[in-house]
Gaussian input, Z-matrix of N, CA and C with variables (Angstrom, degrees):
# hf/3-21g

backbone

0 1
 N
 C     1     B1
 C     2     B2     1     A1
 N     3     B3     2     A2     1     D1
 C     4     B4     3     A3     2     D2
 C     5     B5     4     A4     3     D3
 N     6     B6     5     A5     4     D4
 C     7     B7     6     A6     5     D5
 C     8     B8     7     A7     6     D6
 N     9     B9     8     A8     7     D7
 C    10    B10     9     A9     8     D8
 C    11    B11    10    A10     9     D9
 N    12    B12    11    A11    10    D10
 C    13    B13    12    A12    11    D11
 C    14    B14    13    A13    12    D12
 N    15    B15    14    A14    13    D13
 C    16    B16    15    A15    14    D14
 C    17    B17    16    A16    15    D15
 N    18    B18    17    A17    16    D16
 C    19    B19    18    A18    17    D17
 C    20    B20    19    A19    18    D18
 N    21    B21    20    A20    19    D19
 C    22    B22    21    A21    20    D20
 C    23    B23    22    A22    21    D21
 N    24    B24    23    A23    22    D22
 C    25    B25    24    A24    23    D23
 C    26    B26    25    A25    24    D24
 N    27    B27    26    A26    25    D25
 C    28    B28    27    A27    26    D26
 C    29    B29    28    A28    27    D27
 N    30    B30    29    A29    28    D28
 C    31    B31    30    A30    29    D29
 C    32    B32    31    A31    30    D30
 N    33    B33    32    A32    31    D31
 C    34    B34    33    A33    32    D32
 C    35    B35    34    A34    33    D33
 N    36    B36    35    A35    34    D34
 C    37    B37    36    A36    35    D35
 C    38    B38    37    A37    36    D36
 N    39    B39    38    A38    37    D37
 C    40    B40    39    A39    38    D38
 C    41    B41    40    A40    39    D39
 N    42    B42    41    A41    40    D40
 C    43    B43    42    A42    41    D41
 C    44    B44    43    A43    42    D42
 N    45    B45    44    A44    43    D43
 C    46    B46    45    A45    44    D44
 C    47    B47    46    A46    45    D45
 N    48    B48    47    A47    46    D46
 C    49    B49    48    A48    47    D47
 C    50    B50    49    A49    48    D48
 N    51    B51    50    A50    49    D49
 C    52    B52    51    A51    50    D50
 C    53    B53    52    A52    51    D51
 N    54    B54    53    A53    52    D52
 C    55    B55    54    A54    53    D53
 C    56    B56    55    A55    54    D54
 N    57    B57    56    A56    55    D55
 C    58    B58    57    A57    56    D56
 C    59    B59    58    A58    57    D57
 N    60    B60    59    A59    58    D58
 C    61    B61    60    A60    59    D59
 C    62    B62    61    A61    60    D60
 N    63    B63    62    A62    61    D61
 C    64    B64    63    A63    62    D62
 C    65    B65    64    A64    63    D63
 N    66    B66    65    A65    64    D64
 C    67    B67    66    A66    65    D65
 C    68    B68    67    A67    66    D66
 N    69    B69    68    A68    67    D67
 C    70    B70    69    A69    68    D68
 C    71    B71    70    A70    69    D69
 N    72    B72    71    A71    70    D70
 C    73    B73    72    A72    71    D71
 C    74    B74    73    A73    72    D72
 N    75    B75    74    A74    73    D73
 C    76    B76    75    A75    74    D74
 C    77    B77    76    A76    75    D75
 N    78    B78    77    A77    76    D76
 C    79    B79    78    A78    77    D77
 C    80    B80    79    A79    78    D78
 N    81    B81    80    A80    79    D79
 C    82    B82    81    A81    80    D80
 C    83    B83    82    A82    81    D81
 N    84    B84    83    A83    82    D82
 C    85    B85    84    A84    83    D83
 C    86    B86    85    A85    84    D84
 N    87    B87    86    A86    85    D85
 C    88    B88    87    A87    86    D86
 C    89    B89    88    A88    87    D87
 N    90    B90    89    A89    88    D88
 C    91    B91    90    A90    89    D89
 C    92    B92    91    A91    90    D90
 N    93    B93    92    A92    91    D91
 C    94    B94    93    A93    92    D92
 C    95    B95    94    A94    93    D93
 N    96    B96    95    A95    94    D94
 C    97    B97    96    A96    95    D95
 C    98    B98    97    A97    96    D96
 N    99    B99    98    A98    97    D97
 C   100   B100    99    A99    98    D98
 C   101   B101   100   A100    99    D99
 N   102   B102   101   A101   100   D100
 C   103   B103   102   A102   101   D101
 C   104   B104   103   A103   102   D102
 N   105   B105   104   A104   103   D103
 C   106   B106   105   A105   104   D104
 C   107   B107   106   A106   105   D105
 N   108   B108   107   A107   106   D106
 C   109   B109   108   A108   107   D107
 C   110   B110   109   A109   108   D108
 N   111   B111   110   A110   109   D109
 C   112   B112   111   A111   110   D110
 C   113   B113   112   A112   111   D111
 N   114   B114   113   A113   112   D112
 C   115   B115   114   A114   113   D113
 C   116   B116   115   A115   114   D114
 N   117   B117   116   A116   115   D115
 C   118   B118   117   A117   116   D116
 C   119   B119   118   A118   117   D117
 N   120   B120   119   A119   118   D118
 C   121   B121   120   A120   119   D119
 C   122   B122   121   A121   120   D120
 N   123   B123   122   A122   121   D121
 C   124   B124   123   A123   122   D122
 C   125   B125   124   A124   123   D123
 N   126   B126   125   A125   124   D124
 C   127   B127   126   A126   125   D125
 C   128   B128   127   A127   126   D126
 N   129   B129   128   A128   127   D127
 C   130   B130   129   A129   128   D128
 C   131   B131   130   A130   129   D129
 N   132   B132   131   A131   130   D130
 C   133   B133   132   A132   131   D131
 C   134   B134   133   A133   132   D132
 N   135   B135   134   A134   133   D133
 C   136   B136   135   A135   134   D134
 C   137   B137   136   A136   135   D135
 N   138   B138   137   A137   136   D136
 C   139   B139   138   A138   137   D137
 C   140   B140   139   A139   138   D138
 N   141   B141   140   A140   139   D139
 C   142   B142   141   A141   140   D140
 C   143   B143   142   A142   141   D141
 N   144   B144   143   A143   142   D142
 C   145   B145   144   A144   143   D143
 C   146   B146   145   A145   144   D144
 N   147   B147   146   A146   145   D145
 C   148   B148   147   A147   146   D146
 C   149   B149   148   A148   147   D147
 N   150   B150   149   A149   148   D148
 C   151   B151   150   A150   149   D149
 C   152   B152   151   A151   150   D150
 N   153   B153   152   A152   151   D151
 C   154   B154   153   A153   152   D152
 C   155   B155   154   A154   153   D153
 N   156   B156   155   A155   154   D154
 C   157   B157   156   A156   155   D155
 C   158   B158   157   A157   156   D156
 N   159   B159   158   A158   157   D157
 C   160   B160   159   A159   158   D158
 C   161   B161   160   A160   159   D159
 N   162   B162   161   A161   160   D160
 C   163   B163   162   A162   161   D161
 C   164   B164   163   A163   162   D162
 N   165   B165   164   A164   163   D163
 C   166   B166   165   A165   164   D164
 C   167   B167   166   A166   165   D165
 N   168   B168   167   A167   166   D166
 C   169   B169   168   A168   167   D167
 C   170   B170   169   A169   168   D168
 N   171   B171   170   A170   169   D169
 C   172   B172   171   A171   170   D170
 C   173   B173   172   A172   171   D171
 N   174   B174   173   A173   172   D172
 C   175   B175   174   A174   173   D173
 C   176   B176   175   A175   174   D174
 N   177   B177   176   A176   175   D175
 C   178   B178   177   A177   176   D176
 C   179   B179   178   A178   177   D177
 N   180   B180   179   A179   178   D178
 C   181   B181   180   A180   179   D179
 C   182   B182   181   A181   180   D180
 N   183   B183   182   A182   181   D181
 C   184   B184   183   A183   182   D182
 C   185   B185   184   A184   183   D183
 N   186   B186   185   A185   184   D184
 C   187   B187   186   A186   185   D185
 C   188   B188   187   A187   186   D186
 N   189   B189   188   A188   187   D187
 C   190   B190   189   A189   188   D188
 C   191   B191   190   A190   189   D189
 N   192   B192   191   A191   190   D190
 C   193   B193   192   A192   191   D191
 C   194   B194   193   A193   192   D192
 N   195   B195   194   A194   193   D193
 C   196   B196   195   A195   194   D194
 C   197   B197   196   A196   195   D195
 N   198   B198   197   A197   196   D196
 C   199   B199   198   A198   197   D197
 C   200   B200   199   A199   198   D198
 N   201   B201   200   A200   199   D199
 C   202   B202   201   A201   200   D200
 C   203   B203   202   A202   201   D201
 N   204   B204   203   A203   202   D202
 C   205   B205   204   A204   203   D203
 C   206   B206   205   A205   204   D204
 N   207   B207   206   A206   205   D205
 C   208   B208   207   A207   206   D206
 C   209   B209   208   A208   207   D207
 N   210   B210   209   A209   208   D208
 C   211   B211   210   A210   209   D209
 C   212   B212   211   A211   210   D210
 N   213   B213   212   A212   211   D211
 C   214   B214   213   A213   212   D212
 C   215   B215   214   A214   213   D213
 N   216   B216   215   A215   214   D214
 C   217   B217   216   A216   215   D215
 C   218   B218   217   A217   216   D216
 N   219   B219   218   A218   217   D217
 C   220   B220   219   A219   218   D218
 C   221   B221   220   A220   219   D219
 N   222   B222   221   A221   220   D220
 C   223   B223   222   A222   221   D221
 C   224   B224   223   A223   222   D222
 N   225   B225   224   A224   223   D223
 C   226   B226   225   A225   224   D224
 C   227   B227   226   A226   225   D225
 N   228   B228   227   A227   226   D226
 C   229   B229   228   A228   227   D227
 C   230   B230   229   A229   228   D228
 N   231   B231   230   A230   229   D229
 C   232   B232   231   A231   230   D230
 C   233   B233   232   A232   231   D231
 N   234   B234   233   A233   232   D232
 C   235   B235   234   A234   233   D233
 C   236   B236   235   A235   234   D234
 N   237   B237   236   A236   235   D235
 C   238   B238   237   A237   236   D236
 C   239   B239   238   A238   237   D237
 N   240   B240   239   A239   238   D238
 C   241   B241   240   A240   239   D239
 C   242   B242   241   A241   240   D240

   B1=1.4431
   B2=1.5298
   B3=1.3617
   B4=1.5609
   B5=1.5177
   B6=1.6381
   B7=1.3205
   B8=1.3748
   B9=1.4224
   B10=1.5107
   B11=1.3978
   B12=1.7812
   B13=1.3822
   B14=1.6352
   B15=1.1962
   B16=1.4728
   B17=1.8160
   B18=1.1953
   B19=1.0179
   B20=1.3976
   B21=1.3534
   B22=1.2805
   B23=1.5938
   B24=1.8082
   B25=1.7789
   B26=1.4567
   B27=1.1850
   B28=1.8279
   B29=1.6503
   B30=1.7436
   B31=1.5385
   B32=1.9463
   B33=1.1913
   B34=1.3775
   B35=1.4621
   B36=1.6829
   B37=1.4268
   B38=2.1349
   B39=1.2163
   B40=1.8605
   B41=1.3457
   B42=1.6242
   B43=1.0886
   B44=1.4970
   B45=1.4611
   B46=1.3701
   B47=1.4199
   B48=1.5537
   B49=0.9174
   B50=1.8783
   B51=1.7648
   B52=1.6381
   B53=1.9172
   B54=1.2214
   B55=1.7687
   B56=1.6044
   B57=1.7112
   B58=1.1846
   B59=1.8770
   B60=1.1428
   B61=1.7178
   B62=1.0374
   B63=1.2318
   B64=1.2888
   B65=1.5993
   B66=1.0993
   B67=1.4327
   B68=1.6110
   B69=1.2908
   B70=1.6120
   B71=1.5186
   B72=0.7377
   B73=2.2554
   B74=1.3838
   B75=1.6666
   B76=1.1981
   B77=1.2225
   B78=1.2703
   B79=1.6710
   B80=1.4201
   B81=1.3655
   B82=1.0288
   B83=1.3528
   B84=1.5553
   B85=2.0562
   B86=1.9534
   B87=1.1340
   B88=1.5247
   B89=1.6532
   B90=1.1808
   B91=1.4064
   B92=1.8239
   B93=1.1909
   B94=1.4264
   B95=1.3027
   B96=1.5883
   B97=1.6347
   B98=1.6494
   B99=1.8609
   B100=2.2168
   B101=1.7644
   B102=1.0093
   B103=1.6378
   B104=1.4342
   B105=1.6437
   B106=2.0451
   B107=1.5432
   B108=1.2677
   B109=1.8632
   B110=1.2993
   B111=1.4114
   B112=1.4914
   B113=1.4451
   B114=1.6565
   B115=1.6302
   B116=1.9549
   B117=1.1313
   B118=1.7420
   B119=1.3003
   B120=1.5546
   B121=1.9057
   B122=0.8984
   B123=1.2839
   B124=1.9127
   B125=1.7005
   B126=1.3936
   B127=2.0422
   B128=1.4937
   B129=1.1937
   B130=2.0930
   B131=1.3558
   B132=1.5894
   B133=1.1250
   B134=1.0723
   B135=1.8629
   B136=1.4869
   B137=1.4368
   B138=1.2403
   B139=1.8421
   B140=1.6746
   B141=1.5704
   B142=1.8232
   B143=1.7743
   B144=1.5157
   B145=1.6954
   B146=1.2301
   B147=1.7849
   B148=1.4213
   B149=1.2013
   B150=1.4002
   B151=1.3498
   B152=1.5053
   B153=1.4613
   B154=1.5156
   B155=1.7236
   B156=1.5240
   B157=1.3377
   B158=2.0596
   B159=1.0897
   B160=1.4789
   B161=1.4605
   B162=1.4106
   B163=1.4186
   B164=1.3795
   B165=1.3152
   B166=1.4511
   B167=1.8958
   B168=1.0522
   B169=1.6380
   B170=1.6414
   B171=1.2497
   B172=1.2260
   B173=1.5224
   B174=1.1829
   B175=1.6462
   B176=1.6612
   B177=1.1322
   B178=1.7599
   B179=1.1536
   B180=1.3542
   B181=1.6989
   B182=1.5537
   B183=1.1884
   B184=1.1962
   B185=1.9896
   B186=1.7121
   B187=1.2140
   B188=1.7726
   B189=1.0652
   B190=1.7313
   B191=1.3547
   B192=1.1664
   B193=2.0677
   B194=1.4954
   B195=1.8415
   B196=2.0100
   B197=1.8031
   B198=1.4088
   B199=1.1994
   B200=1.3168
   B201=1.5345
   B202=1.6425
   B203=1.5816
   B204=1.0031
   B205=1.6273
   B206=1.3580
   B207=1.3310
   B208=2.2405
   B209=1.3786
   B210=0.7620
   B211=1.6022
   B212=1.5019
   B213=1.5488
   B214=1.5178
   B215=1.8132
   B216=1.5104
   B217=1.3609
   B218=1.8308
   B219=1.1279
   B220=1.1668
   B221=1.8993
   B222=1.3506
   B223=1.1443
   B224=1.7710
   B225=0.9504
   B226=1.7123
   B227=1.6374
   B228=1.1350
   B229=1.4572
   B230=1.7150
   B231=1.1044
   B232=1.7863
   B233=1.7072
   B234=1.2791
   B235=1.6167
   B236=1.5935
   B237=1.4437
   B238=1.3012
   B239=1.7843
   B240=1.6565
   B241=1.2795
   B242=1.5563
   A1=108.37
   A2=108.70
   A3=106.35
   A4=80.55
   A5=123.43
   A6=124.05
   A7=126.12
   A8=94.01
   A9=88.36
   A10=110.83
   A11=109.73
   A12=105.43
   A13=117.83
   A14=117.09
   A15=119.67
   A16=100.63
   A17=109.68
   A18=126.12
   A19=125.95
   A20=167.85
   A21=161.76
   A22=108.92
   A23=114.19
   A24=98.21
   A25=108.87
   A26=137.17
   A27=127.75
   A28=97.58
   A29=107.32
   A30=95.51
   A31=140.53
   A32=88.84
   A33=99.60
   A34=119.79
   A35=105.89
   A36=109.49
   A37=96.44
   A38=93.08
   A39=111.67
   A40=103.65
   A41=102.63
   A42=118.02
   A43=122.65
   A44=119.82
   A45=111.01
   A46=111.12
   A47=142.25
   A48=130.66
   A49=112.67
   A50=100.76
   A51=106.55
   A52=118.33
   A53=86.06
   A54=92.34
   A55=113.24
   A56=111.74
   A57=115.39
   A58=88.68
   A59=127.41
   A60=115.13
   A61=124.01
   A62=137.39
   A63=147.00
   A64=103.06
   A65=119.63
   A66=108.27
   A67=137.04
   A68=107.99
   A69=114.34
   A70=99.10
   A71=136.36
   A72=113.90
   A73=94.99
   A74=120.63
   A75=115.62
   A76=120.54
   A77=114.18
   A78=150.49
   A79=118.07
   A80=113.44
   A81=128.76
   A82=114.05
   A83=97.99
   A84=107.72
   A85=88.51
   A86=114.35
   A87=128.84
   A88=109.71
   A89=104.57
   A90=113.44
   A91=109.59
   A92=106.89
   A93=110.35
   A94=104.01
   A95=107.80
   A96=124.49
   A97=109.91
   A98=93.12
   A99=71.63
   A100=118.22
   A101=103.17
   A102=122.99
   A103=117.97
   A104=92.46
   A105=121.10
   A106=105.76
   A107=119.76
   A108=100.97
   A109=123.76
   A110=113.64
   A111=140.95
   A112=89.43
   A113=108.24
   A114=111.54
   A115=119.95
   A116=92.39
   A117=116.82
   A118=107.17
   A119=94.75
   A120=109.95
   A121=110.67
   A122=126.07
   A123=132.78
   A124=94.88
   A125=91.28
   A126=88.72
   A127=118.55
   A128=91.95
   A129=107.36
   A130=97.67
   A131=157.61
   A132=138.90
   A133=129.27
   A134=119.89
   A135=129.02
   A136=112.47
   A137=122.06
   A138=106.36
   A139=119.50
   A140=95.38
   A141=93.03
   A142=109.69
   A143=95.28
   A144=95.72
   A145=135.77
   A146=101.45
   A147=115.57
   A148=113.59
   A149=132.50
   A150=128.50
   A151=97.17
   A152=97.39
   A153=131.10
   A154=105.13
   A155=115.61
   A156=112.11
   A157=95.38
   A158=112.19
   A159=117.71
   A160=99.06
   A161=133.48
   A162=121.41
   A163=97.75
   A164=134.37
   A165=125.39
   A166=115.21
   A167=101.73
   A168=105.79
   A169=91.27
   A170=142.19
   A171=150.38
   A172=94.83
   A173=133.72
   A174=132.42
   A175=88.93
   A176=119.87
   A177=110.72
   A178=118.61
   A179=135.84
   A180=154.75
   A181=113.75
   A182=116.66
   A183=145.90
   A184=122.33
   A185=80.76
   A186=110.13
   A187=100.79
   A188=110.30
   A189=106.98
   A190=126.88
   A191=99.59
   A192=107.84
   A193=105.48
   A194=104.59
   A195=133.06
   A196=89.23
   A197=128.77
   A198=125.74
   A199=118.51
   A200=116.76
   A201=121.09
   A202=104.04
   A203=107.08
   A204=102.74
   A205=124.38
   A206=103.70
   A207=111.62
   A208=101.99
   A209=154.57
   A210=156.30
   A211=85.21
   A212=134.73
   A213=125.92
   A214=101.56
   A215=101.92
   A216=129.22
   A217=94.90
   A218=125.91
   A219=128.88
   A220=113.99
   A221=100.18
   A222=111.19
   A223=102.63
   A224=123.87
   A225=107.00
   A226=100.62
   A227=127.74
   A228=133.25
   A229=137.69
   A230=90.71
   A231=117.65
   A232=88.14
   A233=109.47
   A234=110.56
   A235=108.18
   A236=114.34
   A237=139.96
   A238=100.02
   A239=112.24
   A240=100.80
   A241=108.95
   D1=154.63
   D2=-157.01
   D3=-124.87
   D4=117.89
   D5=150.23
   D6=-140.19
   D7=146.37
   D8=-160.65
   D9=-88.65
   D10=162.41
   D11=-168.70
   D12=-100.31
   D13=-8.31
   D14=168.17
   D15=-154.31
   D16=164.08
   D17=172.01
   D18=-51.72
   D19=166.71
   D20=-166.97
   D21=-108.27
   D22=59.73
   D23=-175.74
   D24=-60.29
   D25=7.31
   D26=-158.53
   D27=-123.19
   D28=9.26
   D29=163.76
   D30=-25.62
   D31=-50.78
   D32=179.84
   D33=-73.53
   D34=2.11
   D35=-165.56
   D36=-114.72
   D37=-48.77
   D38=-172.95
   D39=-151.00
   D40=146.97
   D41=-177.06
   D42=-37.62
   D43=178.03
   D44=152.56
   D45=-92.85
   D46=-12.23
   D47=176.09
   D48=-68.65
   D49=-40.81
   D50=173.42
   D51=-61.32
   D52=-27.39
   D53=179.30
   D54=-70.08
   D55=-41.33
   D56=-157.27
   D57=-81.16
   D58=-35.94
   D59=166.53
   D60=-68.30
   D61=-17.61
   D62=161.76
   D63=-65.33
   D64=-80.84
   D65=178.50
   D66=-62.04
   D67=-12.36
   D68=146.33
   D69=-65.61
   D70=-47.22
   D71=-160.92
   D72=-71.92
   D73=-36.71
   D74=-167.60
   D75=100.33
   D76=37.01
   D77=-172.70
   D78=-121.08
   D79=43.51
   D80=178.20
   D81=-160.09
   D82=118.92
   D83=-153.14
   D84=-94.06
   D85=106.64
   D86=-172.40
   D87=-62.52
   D88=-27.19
   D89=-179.28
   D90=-85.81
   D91=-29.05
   D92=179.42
   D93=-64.92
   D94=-57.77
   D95=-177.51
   D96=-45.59
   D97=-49.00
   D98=177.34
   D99=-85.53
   D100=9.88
   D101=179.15
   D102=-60.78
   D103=-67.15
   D104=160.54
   D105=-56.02
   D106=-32.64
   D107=-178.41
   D108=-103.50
   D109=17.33
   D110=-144.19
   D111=-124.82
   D112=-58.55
   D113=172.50
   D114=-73.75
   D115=-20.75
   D116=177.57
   D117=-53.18
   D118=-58.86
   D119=177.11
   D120=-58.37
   D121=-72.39
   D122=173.53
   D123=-16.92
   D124=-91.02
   D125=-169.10
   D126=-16.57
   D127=-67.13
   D128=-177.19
   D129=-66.67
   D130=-22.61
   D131=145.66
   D132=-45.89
   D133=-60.05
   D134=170.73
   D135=-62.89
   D136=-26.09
   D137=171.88
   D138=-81.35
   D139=-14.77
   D140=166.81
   D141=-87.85
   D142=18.15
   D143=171.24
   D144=63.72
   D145=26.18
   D146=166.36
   D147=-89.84
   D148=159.11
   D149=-170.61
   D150=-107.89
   D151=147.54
   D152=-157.17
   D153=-42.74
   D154=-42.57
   D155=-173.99
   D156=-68.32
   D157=-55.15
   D158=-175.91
   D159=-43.65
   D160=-41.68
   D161=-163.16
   D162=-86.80
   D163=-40.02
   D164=178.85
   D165=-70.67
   D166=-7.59
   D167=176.42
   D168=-85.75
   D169=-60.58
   D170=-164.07
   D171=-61.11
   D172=-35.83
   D173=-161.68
   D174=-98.65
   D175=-32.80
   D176=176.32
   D177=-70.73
   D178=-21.81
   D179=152.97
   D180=-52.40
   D181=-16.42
   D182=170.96
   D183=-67.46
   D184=-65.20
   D185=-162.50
   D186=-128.30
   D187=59.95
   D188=175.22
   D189=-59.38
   D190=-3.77
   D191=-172.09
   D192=-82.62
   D193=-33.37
   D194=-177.45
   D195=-61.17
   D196=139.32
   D197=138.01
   D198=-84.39
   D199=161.65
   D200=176.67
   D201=-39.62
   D202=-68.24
   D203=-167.83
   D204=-70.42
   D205=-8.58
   D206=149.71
   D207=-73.98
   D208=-85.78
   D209=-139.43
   D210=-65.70
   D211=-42.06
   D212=-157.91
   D213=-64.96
   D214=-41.53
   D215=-160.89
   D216=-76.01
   D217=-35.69
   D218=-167.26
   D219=-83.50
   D220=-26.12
   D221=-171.71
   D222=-105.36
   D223=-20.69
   D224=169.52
   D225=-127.87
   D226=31.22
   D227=127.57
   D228=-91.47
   D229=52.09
   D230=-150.81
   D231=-71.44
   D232=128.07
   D233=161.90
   D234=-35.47
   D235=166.68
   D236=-169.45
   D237=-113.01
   D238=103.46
   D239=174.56
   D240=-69.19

């Protein structure tokens, strides 16, 4: 039986068939993954024109385990393309 173990957040990036082999080998850094949808949210928060503290309170409701100043740190410590 083939089931998958999380949902596909990197749709827009690779398939779900490439995601779901990737995360069977165990090639998929989980913390990175909620990192990218953590900063994902932010964007689509601040363009519906909430201000930055309001969008990281809304993304901490999310993620209650993150303190304010993790999610702050997570979201404008953005990897270096």
């Amino acid at each position: 039986m083939n089931t998958k173990s999380i949902e596909n957040p990197l749709s827009e990036l690779i398939s779900d068939e490439i995601f779901d082999i990737l995360d069977s080998r165990g090639l998929i850094n989980k913390k990175s993954v909620r990192d990218y949808m953590i900063r994902k949210r932010f964007d689509s928060l601040r363009n519906n024109e909430l201000s930055a503290g309001e969008a990281i309170e809304k993304i901490q409701k999310d993620y209650p385990y993150l303190q304010f100043d993790s999610i702050r740190k997570i979201i404008y410590n953005r990897p270096q393309a």
